[in-house]
MOPAC internal coordinates of N, CA, C and O (Angstrom, degrees):
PM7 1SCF
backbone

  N    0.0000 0     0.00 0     0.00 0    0    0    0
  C    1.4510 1     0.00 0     0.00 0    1    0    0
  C    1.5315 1   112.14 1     0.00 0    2    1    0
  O    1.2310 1   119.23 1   166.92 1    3    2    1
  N    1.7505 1   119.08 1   -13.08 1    3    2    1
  C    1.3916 1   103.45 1  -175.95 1    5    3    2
  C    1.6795 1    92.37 1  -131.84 1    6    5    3
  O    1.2310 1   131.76 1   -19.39 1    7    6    5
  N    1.4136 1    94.90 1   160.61 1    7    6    5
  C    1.3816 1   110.76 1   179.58 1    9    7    6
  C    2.0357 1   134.93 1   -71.44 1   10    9    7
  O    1.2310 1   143.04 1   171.33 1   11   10    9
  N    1.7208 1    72.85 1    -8.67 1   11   10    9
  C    1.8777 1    94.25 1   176.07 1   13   11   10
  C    1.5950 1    99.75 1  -124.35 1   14   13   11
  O    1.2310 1   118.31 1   -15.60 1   15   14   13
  N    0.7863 1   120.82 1   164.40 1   15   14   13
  C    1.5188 1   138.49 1   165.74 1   17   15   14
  C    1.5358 1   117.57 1  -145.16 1   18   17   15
  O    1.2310 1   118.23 1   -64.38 1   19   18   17
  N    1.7914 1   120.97 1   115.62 1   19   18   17
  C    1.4463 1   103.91 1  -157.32 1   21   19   18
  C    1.9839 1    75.01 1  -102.99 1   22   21   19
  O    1.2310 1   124.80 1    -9.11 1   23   22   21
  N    1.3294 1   108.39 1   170.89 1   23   22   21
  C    1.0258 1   146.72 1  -174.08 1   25   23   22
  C    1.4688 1   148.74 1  -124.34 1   26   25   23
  O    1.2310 1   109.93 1  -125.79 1   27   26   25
  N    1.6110 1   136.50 1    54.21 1   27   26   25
  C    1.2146 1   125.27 1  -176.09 1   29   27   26
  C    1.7777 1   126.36 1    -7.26 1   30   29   27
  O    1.2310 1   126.92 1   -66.26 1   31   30   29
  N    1.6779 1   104.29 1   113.74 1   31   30   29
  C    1.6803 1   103.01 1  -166.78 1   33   31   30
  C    2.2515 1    90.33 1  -106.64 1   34   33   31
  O    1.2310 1   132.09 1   150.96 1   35   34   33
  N    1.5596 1    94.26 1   -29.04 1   35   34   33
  C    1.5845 1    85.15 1  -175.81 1   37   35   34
  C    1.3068 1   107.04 1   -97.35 1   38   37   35
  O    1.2310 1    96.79 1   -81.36 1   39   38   37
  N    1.1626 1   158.72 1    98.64 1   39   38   37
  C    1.2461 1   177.25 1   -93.91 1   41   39   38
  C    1.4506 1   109.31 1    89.49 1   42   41   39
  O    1.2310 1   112.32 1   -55.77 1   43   42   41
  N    1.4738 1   132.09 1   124.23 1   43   42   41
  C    1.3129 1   141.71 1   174.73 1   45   43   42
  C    1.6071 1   123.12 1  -117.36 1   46   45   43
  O    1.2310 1   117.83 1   -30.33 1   47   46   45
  N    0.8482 1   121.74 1   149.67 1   47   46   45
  C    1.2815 1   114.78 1   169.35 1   49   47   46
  C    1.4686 1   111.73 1  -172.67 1   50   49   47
  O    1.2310 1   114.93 1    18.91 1   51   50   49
  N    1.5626 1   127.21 1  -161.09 1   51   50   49
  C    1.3342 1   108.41 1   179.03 1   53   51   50
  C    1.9384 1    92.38 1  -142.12 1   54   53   51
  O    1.2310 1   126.72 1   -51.95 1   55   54   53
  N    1.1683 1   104.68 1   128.05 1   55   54   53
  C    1.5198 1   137.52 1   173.79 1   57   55   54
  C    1.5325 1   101.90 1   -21.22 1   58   57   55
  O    1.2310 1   103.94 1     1.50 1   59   58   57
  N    1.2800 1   147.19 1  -178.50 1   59   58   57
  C    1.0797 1   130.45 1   154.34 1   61   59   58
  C    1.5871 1   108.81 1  -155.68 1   62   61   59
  O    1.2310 1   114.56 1   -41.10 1   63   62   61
  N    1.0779 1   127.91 1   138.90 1   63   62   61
  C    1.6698 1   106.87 1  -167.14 1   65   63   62
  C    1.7808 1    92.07 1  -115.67 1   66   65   63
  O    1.2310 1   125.69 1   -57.67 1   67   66   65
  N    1.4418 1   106.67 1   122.33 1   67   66   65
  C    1.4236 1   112.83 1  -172.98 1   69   67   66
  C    2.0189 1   118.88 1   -61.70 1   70   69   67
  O    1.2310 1   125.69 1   175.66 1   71   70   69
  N    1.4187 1   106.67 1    -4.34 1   71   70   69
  C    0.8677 1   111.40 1   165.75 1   73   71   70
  C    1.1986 1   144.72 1   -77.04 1   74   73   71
  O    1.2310 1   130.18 1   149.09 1   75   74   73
  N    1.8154 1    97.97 1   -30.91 1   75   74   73
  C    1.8479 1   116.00 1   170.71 1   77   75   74
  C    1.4419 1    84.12 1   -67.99 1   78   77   75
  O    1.2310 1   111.72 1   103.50 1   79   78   77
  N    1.2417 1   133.20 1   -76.50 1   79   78   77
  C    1.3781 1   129.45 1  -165.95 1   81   79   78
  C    1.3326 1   127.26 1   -26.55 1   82   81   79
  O    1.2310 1   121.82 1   155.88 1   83   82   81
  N    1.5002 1   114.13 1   -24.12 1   83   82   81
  C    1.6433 1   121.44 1  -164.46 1   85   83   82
  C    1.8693 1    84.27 1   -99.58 1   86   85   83
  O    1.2310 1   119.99 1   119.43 1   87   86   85
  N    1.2919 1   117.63 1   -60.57 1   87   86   85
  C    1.0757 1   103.90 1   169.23 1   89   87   86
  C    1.7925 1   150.44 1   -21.50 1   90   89   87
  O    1.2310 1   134.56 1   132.14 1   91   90   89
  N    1.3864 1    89.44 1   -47.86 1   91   90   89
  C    1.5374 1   110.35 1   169.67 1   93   91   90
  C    1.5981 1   106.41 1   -77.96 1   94   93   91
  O    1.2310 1   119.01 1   137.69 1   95   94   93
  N    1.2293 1   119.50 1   -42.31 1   95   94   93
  C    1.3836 1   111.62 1  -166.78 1   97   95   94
  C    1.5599 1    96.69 1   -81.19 1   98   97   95
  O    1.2310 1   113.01 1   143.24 1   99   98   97
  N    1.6281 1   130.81 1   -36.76 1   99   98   97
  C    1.6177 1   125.06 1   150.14 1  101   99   98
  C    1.1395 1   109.76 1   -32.33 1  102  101   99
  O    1.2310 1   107.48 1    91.65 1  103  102  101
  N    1.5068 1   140.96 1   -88.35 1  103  102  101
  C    1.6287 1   144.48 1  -172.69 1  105  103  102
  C    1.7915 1   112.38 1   -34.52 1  106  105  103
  O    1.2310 1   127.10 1   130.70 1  107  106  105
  N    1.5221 1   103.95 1   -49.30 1  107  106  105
  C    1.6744 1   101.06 1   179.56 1  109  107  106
  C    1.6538 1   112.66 1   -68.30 1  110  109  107
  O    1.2310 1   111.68 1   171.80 1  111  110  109
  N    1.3104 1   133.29 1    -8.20 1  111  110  109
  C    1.1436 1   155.89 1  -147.59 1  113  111  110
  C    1.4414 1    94.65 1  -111.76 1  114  113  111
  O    1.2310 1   125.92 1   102.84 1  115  114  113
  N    1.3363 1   106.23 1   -77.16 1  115  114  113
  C    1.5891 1   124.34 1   170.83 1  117  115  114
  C    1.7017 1   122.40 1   -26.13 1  118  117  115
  O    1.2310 1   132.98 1   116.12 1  119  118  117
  N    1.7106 1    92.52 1   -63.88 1  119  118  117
  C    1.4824 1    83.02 1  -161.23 1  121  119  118
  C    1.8084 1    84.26 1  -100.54 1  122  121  119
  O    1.2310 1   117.74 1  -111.54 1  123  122  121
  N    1.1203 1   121.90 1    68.46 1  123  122  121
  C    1.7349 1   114.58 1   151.34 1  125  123  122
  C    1.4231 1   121.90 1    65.13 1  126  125  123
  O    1.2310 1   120.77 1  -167.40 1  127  126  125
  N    1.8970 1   116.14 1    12.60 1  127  126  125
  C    1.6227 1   125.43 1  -158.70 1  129  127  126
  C    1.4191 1   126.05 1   -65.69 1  130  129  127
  O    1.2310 1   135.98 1   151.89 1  131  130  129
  N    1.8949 1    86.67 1   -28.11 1  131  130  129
  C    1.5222 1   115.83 1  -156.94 1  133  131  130
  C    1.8353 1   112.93 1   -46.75 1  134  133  131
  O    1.2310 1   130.42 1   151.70 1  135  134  133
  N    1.4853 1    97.50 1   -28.30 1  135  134  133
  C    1.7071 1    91.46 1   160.36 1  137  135  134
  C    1.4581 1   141.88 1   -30.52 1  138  137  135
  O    1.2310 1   130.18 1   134.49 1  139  138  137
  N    1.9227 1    97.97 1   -45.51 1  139  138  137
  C    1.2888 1   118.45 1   167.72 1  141  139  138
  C    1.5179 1   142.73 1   -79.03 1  142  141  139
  O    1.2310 1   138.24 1   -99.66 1  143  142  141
  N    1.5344 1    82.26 1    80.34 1  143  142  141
  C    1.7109 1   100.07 1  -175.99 1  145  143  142
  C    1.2590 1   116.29 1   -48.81 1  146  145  143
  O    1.2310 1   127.32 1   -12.48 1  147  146  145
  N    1.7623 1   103.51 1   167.52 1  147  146  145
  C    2.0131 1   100.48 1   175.08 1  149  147  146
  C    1.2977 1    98.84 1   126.23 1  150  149  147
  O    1.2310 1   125.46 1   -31.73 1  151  150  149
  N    1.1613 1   107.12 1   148.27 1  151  150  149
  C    1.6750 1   121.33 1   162.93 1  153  151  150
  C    1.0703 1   117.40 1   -68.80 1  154  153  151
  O    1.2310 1   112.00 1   -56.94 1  155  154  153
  N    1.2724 1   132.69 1   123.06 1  155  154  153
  C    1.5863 1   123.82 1   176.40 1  157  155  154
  C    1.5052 1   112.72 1  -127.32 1  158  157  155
  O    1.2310 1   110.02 1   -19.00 1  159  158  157
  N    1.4134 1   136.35 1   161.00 1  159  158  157
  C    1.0911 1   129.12 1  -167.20 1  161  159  158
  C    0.9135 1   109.63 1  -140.41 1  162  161  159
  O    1.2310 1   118.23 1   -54.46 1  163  162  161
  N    1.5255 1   120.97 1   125.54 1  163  162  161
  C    1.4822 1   129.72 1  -178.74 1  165  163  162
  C    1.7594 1   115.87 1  -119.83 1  166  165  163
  O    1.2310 1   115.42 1   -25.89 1  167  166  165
  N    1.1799 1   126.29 1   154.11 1  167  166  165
  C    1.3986 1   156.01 1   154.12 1  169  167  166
  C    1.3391 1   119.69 1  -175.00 1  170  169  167
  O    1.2310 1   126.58 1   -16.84 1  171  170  169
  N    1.5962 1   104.95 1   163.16 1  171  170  169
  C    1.8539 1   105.96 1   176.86 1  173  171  170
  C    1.3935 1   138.46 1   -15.14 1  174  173  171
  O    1.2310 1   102.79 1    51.26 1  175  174  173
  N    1.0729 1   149.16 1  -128.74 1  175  174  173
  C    1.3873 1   164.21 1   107.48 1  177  175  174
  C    1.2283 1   110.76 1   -84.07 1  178  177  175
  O    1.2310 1   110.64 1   -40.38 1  179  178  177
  N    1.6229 1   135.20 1   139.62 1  179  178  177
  C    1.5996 1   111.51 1   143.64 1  181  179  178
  C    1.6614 1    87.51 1   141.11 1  182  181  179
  O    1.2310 1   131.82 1    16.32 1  183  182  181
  N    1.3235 1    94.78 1  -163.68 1  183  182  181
  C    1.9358 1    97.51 1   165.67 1  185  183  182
  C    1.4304 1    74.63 1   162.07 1  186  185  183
  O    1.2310 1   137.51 1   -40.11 1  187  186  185
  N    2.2540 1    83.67 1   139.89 1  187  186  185
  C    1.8012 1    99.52 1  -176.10 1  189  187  186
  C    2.1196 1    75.23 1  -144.21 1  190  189  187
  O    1.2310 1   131.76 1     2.48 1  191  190  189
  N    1.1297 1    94.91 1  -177.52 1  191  190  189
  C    1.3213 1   105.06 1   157.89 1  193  191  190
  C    1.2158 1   109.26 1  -120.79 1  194  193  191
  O    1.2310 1   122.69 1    -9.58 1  195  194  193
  N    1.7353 1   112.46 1   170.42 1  195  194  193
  C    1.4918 1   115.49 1   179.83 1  197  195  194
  C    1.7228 1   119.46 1   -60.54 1  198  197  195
  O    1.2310 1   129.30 1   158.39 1  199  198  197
  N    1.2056 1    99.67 1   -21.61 1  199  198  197
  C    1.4804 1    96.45 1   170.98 1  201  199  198
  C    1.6796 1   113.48 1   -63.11 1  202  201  199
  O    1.2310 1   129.59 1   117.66 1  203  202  201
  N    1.1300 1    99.12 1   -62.34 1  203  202  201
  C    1.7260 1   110.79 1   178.52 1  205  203  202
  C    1.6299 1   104.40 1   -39.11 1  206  205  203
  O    1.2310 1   127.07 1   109.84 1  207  206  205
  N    1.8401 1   104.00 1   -70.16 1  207  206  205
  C    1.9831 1    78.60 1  -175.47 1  209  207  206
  C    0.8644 1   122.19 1   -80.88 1  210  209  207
  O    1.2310 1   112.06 1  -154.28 1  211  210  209
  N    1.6721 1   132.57 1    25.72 1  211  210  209
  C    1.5927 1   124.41 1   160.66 1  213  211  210
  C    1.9756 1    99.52 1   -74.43 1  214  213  211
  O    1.2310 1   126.87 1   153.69 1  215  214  213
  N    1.4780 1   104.39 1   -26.31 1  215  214  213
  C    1.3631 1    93.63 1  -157.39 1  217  215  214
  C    1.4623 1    97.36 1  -104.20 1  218  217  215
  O    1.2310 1   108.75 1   175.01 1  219  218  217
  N    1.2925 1   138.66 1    -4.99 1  219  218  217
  C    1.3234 1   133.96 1   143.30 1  221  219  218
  C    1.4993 1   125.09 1   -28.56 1  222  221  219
  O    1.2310 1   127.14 1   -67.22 1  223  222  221
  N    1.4870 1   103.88 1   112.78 1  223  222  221
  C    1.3604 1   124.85 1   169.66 1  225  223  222
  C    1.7385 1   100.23 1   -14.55 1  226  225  223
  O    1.2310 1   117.65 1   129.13 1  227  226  225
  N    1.0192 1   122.09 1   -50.87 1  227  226  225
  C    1.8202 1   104.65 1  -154.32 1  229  227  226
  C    1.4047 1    84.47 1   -82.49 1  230  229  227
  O    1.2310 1   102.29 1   150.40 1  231  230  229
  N    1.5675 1   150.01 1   -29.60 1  231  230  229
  C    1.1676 1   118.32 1  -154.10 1  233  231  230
  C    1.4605 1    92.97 1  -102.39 1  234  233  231
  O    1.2310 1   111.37 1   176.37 1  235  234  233
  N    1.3697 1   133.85 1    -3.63 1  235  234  233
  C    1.3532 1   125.01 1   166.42 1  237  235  234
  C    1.8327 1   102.52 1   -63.61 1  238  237  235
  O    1.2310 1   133.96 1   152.84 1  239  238  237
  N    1.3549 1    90.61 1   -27.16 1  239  238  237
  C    1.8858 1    89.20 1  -166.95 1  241  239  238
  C    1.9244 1    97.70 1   -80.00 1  242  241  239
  O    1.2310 1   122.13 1   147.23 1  243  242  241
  N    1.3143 1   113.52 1   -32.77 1  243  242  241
  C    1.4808 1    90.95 1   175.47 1  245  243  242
  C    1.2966 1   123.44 1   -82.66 1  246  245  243
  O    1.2310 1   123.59 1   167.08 1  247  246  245
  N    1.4497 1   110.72 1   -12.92 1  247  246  245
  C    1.6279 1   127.65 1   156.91 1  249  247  246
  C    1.8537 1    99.54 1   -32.02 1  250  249  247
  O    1.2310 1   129.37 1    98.15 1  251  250  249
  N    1.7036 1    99.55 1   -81.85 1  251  250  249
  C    1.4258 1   118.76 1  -168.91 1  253  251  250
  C    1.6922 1   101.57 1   -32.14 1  254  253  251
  O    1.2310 1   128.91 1   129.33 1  255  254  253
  N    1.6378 1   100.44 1   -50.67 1  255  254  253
  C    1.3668 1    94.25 1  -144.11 1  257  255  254
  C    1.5120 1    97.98 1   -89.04 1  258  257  255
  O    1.2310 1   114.38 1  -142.07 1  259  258  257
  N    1.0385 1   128.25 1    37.93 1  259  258  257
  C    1.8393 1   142.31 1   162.16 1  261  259  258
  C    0.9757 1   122.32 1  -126.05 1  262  261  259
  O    1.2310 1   128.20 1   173.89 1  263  262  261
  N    1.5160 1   101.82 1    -6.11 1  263  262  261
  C    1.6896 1   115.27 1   174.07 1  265  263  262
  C    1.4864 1   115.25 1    67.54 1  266  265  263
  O    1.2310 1   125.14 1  -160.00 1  267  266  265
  N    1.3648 1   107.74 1    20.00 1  267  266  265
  C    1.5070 1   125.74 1   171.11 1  269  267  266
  C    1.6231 1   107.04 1   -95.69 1  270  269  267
  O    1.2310 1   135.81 1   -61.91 1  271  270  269
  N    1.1974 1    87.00 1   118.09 1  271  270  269
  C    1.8073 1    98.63 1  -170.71 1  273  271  270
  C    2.0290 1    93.89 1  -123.76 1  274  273  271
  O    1.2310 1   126.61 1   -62.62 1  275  274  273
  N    1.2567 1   104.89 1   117.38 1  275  274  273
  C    1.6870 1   109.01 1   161.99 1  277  275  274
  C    1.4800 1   110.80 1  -158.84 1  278  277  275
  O    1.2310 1   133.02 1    -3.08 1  279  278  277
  N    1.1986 1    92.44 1   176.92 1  279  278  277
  C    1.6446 1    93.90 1  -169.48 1  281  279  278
  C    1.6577 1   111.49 1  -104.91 1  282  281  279
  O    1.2310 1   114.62 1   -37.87 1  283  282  281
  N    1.1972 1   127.81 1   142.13 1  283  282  281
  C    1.3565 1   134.80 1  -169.06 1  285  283  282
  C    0.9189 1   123.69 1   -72.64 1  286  285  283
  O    1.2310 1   103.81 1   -72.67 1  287  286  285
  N    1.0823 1   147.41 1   107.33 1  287  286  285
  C    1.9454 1   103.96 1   169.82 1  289  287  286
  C    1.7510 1   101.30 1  -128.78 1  290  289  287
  O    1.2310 1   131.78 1    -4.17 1  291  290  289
  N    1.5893 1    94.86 1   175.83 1  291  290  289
  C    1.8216 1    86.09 1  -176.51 1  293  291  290
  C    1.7063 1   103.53 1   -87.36 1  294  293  291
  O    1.2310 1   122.26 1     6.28 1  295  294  293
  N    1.4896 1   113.27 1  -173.72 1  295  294  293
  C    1.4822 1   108.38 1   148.31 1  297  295  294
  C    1.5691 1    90.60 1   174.91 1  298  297  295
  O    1.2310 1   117.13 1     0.06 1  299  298  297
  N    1.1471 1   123.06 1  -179.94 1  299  298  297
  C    1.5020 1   141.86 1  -147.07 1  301  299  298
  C    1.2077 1   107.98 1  -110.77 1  302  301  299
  O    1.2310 1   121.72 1   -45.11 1  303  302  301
  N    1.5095 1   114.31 1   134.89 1  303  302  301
  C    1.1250 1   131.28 1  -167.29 1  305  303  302
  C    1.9562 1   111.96 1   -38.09 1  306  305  303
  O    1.2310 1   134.95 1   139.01 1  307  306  305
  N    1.3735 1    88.69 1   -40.99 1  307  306  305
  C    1.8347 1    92.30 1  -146.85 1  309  307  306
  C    2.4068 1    91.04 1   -87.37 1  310  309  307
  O    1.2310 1   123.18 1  -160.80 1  311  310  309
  N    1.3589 1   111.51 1    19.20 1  311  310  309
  C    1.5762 1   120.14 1   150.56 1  313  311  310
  C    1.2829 1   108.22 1   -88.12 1  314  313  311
  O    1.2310 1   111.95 1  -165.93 1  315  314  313
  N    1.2709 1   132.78 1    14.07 1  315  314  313
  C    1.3976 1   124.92 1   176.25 1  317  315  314
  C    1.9058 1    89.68 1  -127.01 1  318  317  315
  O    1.2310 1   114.79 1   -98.40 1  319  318  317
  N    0.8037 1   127.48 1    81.60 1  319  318  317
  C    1.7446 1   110.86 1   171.07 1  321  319  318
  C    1.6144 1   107.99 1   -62.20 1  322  321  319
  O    1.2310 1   130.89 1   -18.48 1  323  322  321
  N    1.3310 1    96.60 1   161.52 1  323  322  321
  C    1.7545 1   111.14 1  -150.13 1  325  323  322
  C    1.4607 1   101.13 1  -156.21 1  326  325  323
  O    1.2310 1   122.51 1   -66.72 1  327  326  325
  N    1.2314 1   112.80 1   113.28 1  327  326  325
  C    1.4302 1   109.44 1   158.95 1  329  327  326
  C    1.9564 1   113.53 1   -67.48 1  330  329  327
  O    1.2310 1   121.95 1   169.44 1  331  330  329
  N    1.4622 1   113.87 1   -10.56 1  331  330  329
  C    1.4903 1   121.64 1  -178.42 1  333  331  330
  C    1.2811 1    95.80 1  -103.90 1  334  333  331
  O    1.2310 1   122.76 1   -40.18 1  335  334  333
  N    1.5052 1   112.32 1   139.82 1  335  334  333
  C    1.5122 1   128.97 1  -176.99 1  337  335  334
  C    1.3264 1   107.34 1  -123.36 1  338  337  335
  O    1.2310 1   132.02 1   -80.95 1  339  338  337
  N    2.0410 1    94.40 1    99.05 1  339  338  337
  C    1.1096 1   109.06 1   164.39 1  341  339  338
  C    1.3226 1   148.69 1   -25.59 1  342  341  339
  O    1.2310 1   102.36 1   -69.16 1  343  342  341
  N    1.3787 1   149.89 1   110.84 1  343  342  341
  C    1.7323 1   114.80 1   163.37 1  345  343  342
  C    1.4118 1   123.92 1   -75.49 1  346  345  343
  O    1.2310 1   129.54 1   -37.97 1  347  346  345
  N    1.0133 1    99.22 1   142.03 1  347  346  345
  C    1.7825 1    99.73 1  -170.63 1  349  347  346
  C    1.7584 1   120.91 1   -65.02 1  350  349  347
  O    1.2310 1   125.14 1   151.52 1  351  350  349
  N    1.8415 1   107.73 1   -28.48 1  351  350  349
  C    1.4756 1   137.13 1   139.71 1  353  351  350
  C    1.1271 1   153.30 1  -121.23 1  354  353  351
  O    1.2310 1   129.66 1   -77.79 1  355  354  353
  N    1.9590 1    98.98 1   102.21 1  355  354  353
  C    1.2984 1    79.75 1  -151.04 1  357  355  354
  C    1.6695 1    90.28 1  -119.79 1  358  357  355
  O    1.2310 1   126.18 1  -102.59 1  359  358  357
  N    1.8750 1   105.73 1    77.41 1  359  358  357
  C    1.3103 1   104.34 1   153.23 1  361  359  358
  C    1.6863 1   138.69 1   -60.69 1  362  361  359
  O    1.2310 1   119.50 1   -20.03 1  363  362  361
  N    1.2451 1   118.55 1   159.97 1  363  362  361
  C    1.8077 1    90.58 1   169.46 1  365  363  362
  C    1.5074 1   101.19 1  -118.47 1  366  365  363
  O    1.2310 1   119.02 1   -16.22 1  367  366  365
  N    1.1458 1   119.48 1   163.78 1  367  366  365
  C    1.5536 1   135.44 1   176.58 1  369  367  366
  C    0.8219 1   117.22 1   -94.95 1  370  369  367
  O    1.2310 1   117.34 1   -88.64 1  371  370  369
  N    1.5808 1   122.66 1    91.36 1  371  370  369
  C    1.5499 1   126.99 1  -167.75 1  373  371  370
  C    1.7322 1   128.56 1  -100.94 1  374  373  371
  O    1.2310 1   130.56 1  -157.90 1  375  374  373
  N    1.6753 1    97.24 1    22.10 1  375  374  373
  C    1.2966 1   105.57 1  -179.36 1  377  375  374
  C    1.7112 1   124.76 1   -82.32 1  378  377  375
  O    1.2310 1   130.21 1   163.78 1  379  378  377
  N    1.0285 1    97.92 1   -16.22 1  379  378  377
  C    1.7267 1    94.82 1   146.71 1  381  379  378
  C    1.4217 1   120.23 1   -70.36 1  382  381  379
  O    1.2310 1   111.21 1   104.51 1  383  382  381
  N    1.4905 1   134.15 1   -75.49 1  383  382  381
  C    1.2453 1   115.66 1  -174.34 1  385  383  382
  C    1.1951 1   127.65 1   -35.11 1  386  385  383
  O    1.2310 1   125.11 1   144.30 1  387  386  385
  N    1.9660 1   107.80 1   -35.70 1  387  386  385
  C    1.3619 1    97.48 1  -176.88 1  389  387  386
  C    1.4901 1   130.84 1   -82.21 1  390  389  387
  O    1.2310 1   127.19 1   157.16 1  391  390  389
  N    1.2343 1   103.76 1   -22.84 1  391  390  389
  C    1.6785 1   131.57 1   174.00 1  393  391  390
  C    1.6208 1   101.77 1   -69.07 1  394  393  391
  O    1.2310 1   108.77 1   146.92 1  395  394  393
  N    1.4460 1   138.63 1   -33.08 1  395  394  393
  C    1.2743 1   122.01 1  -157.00 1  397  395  394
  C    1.9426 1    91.35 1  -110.89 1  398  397  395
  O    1.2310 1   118.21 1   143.88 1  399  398  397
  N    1.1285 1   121.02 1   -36.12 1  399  398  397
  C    1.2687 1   120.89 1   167.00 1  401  399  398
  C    1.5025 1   125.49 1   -90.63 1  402  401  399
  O    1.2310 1   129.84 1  -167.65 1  403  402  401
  N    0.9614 1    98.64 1    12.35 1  403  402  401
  C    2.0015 1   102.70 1  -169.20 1  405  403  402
  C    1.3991 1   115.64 1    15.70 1  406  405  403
  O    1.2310 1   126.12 1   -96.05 1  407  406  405
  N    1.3841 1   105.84 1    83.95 1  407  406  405
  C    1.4455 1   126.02 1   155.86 1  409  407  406
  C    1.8151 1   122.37 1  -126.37 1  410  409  407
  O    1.2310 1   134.29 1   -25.59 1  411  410  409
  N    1.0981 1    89.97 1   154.41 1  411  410  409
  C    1.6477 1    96.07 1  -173.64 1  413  411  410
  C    2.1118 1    98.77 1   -93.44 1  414  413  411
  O    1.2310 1   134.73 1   -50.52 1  415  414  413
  N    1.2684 1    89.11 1   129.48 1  415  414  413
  C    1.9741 1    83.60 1   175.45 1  417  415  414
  C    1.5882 1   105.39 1   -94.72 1  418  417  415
  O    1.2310 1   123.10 1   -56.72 1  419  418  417
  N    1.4100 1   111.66 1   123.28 1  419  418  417
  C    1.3936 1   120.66 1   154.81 1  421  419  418
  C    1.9667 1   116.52 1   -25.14 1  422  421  419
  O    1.2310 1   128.89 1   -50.27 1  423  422  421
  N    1.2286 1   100.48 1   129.73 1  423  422  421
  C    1.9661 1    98.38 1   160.27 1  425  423  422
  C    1.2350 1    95.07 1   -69.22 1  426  425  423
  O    1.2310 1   111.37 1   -19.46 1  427  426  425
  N    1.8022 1   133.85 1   160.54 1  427  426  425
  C    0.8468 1   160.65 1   137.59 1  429  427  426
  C    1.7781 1   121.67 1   -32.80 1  430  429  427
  O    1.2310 1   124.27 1   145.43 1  431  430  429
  N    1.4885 1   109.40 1   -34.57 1  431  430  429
  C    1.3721 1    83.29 1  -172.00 1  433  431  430
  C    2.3026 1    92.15 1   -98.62 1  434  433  431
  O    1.2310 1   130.10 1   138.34 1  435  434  433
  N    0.9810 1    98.12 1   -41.66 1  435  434  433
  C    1.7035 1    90.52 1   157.46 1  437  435  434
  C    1.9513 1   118.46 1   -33.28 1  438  437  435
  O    1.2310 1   122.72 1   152.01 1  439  438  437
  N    1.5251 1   112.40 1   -27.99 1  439  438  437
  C    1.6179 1    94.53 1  -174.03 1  441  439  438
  C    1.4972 1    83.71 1  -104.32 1  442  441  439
  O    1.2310 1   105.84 1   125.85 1  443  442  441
  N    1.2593 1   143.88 1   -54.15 1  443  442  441
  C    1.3577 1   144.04 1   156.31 1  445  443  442
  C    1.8345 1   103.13 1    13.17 1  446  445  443
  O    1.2310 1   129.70 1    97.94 1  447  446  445
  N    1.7429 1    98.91 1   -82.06 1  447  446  445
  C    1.5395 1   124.19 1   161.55 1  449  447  446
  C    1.7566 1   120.81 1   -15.14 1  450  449  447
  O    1.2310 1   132.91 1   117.77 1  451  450  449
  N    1.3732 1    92.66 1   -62.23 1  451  450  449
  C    1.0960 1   115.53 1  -177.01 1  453  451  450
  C    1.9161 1   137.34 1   -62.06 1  454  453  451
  O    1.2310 1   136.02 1   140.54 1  455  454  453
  N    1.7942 1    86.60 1   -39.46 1  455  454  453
  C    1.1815 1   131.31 1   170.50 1  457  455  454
  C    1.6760 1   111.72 1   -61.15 1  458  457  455
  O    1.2310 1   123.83 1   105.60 1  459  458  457
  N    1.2429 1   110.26 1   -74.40 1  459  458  457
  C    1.1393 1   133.30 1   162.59 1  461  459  458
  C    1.9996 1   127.67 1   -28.71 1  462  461  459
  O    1.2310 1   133.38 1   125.88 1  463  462  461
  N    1.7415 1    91.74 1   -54.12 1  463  462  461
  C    1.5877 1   111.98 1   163.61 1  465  463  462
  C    1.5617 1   114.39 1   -65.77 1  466  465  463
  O    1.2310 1   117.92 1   133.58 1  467  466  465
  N    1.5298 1   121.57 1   -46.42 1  467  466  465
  C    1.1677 1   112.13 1   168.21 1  469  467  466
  C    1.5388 1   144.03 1   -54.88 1  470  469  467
  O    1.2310 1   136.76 1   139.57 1  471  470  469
  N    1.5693 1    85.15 1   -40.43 1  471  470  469
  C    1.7924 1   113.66 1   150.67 1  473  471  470
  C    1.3424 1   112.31 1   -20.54 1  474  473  471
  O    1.2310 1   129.39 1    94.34 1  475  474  473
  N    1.4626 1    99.50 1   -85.66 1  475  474  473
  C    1.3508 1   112.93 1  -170.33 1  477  475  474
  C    1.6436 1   122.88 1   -73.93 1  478  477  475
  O    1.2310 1   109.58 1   157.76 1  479  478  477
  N    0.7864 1   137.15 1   -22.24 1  479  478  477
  C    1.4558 1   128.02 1   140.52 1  481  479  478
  C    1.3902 1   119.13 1   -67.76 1  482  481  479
  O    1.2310 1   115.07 1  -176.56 1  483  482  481
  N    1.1228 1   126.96 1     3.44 1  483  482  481
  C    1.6139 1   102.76 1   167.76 1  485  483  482
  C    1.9287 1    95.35 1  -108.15 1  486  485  483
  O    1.2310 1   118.84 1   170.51 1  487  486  485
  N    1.0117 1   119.81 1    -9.49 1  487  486  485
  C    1.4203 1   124.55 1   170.34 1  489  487  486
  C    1.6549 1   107.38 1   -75.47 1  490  489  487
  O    1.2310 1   116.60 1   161.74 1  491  490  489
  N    1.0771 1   124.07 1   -18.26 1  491  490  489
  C    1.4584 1   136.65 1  -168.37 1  493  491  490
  C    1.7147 1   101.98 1   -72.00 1  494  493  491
  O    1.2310 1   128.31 1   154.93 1  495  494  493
  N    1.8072 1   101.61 1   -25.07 1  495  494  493
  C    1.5969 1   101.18 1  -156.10 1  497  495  494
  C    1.7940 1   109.29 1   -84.80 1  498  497  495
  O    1.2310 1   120.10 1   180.00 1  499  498  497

């Protein structure tokens, strides 16, 4: 509805495509893991802030492809007041999952990619 759209630039984190996730929790499932108790923590590789993947090529392209055209801009967390208190990083540490299940984690803009491709072939149908 508006011609700007402002954007959190200090808040970080890393994207997560719910599909690697189903995957991994398929494979630990799969090969018999479930023994291996513990909290483990998963998302992508990488770290952008919300500013960055608003302005990432693919979401300009789902911009295009809704015919929603506006302009980005960044600005700081504390123009949004919040009774919820942000973390300013909120990477996760995924060297247990990957060390106790030996899997490699996708970067973010590769499942992004991916995300995006699946999109559009199932829109094709």
């Amino acid at each position: 509805d508006k011609d700007t759209l402002k954007v959190v630039f200090d808040q970080v984190g890393t994207p997560t495509y719910a599909g690697d996730l189903a995957s991994v929790i398929y494979q630990v499932i799969e090969e018999n893991q479930l023994y291996k108790e513990g909290i483990y923590h998963f998302s992508n590789e990488g770290v952008c802030s919300w500013y960055d993947f608003a302005k990432e090529d693919f979401a300009k392209e789902i911009c295009d492809l809704s015919g929603n055209v506006c302009d980005i801009q960044p600005c700081h967390s504390d123009e949004f007041p919040s009774k919820v208190k942000r973390p300013h990083f909120s990477v996760l540490d995924k060297t247990k999952v990957k060390s106790t299940f030996g899997i490699t984690v996708p970067y973010w803009k590769d499942s992004l990619q991916k995300c995006i491709h699946e999109l559009e072939q199932q829109s094709d149908y």
